[in-house]
mmCIF file as Biopython writes it, N, C-alpha, C and O atoms, coordinates in Angstrom:
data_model
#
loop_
_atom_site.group_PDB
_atom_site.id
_atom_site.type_symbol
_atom_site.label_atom_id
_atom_site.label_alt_id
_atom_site.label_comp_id
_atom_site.label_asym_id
_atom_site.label_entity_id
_atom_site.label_seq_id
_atom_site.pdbx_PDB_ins_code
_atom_site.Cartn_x
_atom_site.Cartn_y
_atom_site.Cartn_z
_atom_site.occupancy
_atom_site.B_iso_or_equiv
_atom_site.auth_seq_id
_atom_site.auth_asym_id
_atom_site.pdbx_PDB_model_num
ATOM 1   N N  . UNK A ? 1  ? 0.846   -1.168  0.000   1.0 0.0 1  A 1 
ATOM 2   C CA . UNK A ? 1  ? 0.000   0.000   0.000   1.0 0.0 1  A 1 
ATOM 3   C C  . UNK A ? 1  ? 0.895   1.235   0.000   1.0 0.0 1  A 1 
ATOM 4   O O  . UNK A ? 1  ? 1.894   1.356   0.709   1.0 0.0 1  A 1 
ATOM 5   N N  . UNK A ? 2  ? 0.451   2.115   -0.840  1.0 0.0 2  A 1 
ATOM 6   C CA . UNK A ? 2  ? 1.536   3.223   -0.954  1.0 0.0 2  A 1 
ATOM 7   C C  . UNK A ? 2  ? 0.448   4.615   -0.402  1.0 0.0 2  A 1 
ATOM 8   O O  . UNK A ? 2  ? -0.781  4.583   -0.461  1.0 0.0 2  A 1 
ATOM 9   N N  . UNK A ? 3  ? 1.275   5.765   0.116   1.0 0.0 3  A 1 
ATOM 10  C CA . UNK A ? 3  ? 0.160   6.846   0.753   1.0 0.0 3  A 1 
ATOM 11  C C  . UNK A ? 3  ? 1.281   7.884   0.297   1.0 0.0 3  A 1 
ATOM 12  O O  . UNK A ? 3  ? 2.497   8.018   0.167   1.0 0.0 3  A 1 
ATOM 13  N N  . UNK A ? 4  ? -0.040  8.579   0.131   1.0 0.0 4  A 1 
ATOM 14  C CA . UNK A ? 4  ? 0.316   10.211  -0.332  1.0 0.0 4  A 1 
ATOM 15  C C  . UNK A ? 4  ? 0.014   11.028  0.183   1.0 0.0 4  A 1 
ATOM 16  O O  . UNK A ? 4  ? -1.169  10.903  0.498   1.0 0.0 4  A 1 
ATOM 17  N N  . UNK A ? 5  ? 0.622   12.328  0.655   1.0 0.0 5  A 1 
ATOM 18  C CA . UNK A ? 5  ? 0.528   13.259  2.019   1.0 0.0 5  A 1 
ATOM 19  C C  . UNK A ? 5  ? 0.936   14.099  1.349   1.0 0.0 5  A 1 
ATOM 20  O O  . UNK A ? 5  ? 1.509   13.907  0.276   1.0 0.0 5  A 1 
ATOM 21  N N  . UNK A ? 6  ? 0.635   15.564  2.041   1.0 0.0 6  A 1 
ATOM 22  C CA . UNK A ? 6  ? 0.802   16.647  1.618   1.0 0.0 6  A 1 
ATOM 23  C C  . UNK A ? 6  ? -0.366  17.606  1.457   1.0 0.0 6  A 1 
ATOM 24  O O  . UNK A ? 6  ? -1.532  17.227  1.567   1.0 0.0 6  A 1 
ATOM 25  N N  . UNK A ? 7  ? 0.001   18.924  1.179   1.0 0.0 7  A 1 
ATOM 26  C CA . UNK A ? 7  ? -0.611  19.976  0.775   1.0 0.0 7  A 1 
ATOM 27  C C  . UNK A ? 7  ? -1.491  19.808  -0.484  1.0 0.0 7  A 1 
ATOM 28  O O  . UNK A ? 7  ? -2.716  19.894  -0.564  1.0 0.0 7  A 1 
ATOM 29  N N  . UNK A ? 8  ? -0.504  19.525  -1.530  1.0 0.0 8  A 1 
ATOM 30  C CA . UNK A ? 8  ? -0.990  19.337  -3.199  1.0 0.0 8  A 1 
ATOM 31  C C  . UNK A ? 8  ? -1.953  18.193  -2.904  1.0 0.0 8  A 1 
ATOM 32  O O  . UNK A ? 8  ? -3.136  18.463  -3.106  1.0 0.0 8  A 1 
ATOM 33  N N  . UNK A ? 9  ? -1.656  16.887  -2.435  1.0 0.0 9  A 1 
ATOM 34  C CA . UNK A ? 9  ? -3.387  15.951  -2.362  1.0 0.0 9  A 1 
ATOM 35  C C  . UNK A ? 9  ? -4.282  16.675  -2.287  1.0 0.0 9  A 1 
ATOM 36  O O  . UNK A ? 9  ? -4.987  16.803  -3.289  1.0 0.0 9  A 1 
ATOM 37  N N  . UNK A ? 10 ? -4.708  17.686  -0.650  1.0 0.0 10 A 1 
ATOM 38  C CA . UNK A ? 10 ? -5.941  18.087  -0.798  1.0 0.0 10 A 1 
ATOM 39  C C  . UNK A ? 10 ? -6.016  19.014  -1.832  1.0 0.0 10 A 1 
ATOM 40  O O  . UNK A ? 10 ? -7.187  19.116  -2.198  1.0 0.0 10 A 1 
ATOM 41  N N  . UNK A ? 11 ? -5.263  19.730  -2.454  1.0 0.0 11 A 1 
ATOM 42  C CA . UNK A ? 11 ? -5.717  20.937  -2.744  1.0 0.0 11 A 1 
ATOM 43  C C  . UNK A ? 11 ? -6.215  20.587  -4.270  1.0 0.0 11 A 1 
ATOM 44  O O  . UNK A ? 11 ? -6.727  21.372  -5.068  1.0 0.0 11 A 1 
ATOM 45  N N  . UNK A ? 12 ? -5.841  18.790  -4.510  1.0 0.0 12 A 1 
ATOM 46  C CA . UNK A ? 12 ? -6.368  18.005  -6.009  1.0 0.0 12 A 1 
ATOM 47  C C  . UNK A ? 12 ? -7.565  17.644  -5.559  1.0 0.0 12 A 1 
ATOM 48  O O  . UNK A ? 12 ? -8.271  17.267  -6.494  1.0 0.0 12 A 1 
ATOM 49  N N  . UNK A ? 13 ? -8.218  17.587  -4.292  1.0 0.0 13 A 1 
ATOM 50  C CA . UNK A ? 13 ? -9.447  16.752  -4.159  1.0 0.0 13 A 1 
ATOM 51  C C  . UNK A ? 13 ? -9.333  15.327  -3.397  1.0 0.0 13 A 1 
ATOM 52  O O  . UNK A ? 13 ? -10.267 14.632  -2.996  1.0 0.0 13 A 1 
ATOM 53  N N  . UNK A ? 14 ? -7.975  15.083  -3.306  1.0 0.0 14 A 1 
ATOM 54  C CA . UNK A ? 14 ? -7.993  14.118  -2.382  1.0 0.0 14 A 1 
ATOM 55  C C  . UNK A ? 14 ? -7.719  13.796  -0.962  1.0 0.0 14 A 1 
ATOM 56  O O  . UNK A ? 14 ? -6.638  13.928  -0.388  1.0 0.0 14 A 1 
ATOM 57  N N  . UNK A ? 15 ? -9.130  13.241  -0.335  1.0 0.0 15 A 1 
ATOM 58  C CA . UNK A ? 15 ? -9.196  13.683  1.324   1.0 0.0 15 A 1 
ATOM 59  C C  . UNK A ? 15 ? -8.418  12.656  1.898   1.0 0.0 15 A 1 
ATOM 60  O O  . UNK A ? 15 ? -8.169  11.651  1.233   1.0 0.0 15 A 1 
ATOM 61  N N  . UNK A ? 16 ? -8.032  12.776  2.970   1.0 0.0 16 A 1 
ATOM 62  C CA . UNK A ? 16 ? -6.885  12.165  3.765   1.0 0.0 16 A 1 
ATOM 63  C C  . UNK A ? 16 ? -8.369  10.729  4.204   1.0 0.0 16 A 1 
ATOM 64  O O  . UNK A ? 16 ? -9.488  10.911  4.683   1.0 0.0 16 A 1 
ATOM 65  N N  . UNK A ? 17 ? -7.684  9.437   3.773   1.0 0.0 17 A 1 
ATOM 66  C CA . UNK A ? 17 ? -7.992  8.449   4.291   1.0 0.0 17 A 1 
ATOM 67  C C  . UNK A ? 17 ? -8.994  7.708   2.949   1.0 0.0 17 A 1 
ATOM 68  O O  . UNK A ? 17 ? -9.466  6.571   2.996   1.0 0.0 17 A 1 
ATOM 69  N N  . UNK A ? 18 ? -9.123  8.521   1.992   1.0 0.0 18 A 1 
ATOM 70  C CA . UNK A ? 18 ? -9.870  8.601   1.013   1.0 0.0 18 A 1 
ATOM 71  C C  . UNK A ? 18 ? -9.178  7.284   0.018   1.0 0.0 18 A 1 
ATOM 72  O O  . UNK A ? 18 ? -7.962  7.366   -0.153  1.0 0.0 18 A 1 
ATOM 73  N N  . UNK A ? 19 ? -9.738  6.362   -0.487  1.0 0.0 19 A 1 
ATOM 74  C CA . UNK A ? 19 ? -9.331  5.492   -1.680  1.0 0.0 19 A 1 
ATOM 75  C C  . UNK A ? 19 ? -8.876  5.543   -3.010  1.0 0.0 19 A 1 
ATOM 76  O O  . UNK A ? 19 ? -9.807  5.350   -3.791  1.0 0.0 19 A 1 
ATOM 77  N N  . UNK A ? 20 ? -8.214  5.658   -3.345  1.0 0.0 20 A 1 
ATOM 78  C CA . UNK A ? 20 ? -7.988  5.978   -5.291  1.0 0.0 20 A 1 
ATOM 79  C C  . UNK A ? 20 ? -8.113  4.804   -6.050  1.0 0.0 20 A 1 
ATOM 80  O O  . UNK A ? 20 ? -7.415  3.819   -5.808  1.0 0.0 20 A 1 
ATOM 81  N N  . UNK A ? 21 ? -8.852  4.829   -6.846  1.0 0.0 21 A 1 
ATOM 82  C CA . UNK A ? 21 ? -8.335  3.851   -8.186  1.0 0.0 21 A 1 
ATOM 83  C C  . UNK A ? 21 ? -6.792  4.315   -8.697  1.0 0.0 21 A 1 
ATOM 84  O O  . UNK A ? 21 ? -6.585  5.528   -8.749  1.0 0.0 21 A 1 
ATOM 85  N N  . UNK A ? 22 ? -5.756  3.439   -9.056  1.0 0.0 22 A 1 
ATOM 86  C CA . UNK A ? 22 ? -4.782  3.394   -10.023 1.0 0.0 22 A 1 
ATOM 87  C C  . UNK A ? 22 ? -4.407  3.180   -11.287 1.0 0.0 22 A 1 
ATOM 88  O O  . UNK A ? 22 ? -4.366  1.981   -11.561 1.0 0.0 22 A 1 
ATOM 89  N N  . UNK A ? 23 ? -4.189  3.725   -11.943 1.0 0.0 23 A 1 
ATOM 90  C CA . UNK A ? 23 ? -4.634  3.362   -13.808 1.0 0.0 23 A 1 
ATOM 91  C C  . UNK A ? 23 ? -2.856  3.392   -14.110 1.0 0.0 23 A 1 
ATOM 92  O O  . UNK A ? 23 ? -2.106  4.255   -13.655 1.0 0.0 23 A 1 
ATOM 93  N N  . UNK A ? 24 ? -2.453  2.283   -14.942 1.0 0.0 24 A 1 
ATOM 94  C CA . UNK A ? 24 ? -1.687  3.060   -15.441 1.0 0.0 24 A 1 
ATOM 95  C C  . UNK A ? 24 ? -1.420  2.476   -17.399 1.0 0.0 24 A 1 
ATOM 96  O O  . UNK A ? 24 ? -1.647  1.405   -17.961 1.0 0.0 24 A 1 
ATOM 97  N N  . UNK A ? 25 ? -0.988  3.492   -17.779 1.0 0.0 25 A 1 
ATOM 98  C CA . UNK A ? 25 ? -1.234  3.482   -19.200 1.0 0.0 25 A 1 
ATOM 99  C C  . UNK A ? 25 ? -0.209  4.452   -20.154 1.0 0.0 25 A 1 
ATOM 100 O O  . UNK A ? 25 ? -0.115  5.675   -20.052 1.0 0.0 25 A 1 
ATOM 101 N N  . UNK A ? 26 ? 0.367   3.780   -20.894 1.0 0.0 26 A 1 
ATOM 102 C CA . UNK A ? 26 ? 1.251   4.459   -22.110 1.0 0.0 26 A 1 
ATOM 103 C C  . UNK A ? 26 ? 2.321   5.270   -21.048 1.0 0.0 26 A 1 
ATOM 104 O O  . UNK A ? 26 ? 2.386   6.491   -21.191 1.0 0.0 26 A 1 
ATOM 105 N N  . UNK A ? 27 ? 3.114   4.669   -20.049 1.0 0.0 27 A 1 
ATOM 106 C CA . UNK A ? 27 ? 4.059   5.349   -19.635 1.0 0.0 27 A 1 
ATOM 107 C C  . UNK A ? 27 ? 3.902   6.267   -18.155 1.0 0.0 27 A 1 
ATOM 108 O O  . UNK A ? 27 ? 4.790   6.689   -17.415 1.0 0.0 27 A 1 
ATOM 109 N N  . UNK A ? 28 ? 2.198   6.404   -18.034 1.0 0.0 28 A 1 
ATOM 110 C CA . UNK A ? 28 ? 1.528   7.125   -17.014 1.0 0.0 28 A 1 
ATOM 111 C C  . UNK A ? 28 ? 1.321   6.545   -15.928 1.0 0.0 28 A 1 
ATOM 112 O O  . UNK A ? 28 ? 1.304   5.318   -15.839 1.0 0.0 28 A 1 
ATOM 113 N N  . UNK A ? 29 ? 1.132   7.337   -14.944 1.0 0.0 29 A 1 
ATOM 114 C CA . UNK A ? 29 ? -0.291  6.870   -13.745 1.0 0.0 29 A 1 
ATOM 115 C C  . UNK A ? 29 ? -1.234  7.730   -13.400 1.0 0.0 29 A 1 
ATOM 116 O O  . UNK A ? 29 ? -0.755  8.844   -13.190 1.0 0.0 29 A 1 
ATOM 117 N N  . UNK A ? 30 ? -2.429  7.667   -13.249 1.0 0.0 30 A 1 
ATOM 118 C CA . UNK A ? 30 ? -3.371  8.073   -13.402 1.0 0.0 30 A 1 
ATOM 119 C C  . UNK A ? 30 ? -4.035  7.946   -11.812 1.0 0.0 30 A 1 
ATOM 120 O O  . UNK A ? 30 ? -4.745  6.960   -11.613 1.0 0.0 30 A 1 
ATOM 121 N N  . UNK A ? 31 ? -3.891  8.617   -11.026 1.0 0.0 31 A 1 
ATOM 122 C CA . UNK A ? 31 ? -5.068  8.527   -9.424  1.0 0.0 31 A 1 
ATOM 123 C C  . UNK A ? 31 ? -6.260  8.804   -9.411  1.0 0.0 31 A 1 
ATOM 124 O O  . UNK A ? 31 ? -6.247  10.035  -9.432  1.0 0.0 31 A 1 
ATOM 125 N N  . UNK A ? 32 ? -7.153  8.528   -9.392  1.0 0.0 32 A 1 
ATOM 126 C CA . UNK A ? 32 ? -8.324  8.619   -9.085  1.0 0.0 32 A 1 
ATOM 127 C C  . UNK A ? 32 ? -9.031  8.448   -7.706  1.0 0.0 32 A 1 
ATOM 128 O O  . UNK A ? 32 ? -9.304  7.378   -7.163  1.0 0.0 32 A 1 
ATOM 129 N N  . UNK A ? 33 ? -9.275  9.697   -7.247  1.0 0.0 33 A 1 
ATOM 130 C CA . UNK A ? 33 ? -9.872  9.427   -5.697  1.0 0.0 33 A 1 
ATOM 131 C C  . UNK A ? 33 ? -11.189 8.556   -6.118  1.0 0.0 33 A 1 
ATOM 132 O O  . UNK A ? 33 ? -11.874 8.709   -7.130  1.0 0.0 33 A 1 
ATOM 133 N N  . UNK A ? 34 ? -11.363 7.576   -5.044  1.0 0.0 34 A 1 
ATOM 134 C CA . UNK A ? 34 ? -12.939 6.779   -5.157  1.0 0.0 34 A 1 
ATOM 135 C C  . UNK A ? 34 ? -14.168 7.825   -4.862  1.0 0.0 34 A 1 
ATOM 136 O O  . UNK A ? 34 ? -14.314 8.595   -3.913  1.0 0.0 34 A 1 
ATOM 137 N N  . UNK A ? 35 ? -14.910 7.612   -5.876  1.0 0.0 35 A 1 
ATOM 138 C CA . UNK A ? 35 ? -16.733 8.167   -5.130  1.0 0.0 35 A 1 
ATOM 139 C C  . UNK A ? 35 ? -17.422 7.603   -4.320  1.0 0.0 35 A 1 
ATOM 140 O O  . UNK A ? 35 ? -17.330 6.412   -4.022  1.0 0.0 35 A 1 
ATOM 141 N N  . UNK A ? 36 ? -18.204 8.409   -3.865  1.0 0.0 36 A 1 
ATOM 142 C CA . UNK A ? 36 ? -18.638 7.649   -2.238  1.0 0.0 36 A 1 
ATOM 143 C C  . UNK A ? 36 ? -19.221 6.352   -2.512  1.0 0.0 36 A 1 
ATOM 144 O O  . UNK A ? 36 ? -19.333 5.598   -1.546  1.0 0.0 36 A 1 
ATOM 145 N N  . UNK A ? 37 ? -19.610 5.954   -3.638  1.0 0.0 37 A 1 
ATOM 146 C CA . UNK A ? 37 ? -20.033 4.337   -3.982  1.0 0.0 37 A 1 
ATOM 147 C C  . UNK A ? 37 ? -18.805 3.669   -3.816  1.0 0.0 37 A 1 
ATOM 148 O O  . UNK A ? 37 ? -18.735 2.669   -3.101  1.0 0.0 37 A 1 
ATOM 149 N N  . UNK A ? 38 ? -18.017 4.041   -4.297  1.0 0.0 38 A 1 
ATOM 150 C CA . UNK A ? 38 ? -16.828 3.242   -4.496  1.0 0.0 38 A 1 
ATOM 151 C C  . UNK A ? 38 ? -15.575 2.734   -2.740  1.0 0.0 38 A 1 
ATOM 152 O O  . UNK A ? 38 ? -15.055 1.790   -2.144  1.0 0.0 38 A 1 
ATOM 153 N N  . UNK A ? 39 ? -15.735 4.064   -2.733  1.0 0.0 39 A 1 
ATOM 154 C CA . UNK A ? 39 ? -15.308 3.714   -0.935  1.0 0.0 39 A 1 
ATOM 155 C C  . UNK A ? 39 ? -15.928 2.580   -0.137  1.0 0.0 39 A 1 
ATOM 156 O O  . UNK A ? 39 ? -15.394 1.702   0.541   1.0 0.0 39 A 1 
ATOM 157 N N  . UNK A ? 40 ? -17.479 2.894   -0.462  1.0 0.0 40 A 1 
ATOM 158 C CA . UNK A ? 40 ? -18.814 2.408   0.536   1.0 0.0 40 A 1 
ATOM 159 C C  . UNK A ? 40 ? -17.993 0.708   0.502   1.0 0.0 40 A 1 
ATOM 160 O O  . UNK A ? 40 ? -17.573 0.017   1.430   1.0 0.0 40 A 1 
ATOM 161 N N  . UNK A ? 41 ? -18.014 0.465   -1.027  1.0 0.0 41 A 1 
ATOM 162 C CA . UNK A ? 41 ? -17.720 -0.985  -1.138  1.0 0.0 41 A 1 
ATOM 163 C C  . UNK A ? 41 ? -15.969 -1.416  -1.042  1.0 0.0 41 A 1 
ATOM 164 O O  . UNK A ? 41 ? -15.777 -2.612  -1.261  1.0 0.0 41 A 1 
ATOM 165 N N  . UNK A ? 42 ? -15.283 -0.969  -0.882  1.0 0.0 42 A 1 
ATOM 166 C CA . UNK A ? 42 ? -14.248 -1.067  -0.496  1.0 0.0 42 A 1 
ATOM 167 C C  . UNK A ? 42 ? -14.176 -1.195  1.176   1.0 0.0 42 A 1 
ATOM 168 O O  . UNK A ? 42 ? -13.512 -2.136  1.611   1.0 0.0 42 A 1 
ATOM 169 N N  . UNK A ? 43 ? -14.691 -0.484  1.932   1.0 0.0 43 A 1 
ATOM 170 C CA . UNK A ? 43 ? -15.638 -0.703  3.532   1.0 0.0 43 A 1 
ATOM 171 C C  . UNK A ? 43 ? -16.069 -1.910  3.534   1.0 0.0 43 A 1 
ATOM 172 O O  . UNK A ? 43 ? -15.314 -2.695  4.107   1.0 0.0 43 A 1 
ATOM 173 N N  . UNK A ? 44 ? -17.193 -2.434  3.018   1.0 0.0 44 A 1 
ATOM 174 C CA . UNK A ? 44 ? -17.844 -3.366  3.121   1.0 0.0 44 A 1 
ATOM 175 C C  . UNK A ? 44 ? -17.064 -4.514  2.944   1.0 0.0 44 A 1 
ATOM 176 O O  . UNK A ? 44 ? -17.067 -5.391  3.808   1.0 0.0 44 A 1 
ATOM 177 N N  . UNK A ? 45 ? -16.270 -4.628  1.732   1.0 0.0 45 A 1 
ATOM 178 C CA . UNK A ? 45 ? -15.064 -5.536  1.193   1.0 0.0 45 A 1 
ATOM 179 C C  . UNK A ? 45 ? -14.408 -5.810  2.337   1.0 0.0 45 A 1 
ATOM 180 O O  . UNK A ? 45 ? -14.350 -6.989  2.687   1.0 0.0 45 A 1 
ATOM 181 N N  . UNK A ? 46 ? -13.678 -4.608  3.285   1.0 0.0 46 A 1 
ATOM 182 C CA . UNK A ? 46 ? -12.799 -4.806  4.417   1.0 0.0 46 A 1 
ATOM 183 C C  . UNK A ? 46 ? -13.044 -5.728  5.515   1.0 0.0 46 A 1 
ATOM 184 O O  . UNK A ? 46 ? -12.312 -6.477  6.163   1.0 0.0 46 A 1 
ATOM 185 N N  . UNK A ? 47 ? -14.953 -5.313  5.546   1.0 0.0 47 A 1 
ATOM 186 C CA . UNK A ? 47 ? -15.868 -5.841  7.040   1.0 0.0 47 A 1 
ATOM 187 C C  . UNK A ? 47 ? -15.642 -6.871  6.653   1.0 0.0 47 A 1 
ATOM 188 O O  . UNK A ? 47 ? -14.628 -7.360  7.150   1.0 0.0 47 A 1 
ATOM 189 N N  . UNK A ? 48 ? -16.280 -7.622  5.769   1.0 0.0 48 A 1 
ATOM 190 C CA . UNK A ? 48 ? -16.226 -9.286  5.197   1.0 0.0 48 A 1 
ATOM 191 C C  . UNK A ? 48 ? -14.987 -10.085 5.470   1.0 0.0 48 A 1 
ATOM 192 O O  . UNK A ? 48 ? -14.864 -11.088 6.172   1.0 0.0 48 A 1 
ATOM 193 N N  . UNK A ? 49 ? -13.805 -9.217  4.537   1.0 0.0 49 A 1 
ATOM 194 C CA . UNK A ? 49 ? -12.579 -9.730  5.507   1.0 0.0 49 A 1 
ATOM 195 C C  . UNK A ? 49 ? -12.112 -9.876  6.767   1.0 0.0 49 A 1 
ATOM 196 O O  . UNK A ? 49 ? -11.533 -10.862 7.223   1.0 0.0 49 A 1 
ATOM 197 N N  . UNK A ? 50 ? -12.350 -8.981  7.253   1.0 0.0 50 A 1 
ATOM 198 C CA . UNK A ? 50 ? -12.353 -9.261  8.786   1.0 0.0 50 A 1 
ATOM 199 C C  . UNK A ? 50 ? -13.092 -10.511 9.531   1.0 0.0 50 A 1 
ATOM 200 O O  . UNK A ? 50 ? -12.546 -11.292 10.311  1.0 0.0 50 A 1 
ATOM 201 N N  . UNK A ? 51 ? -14.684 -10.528 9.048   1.0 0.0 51 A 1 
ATOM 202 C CA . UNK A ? 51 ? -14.969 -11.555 9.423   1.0 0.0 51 A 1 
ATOM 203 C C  . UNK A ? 51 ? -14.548 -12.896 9.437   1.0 0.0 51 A 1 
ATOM 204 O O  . UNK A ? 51 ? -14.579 -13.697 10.371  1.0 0.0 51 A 1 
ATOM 205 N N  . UNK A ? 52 ? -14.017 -13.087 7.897   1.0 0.0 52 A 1 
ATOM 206 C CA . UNK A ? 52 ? -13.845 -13.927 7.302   1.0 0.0 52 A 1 
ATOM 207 C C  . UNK A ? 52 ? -12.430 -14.700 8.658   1.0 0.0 52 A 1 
ATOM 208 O O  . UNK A ? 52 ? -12.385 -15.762 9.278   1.0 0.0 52 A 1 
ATOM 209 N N  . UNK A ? 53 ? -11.584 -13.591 8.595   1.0 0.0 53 A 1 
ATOM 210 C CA . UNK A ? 53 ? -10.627 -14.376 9.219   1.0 0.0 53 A 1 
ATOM 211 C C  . UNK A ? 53 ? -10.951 -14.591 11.152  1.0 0.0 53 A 1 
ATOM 212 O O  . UNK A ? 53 ? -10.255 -15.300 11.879  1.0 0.0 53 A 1 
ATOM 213 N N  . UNK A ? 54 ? -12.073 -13.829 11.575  1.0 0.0 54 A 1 
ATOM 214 C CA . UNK A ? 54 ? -12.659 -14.171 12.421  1.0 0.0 54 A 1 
ATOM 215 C C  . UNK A ? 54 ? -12.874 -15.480 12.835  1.0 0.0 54 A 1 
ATOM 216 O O  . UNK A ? 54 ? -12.321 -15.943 13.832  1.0 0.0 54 A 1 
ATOM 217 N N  . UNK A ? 55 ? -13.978 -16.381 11.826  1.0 0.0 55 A 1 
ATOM 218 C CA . UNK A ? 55 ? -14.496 -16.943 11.462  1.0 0.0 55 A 1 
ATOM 219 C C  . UNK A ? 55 ? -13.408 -18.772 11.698  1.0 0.0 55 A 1 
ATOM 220 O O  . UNK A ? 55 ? -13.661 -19.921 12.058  1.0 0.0 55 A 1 
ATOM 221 N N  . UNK A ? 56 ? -12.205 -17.984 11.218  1.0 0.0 56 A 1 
ATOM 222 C CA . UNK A ? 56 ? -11.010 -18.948 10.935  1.0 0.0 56 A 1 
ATOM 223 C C  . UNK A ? 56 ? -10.344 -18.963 11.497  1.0 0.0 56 A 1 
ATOM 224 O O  . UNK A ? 56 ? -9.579  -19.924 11.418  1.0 0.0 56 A 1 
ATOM 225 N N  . UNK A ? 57 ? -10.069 -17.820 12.611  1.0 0.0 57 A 1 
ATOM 226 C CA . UNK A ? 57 ? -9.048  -18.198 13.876  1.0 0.0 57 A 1 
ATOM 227 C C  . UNK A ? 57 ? -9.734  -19.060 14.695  1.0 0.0 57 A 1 
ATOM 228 O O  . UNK A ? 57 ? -9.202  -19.498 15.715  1.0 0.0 57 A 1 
#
């Protein structure tokens, strides 16, 4: 997991704790902060895991 800090994040739109998609293409990378759909299920994704290994200890 890689994190990005600083001034310039927020001042692109990206909130501290916030998810990005990663693209990368023809030499680029591309960040994309997640929309609140996209977070929601990345959350939900996490809970499940958690359980999951709950479940299995």
């Amino acid at each position: 997991m890689a994190r990005l800090c600083g001034i310039l994040t927020a001042e692109a739109g990206f909130k501290t704790g916030r998810g990005v998609t990663v693209k990368i293409s023809q030499g680029c990378i591309v960040l994309m902060a997640d929309c609140n759909e996209v977070q929601e299920l990345r959350e939900q994704l996490y809970q499940a895991k958690q359980g999951i290994k709950d479940v299995l200890v």
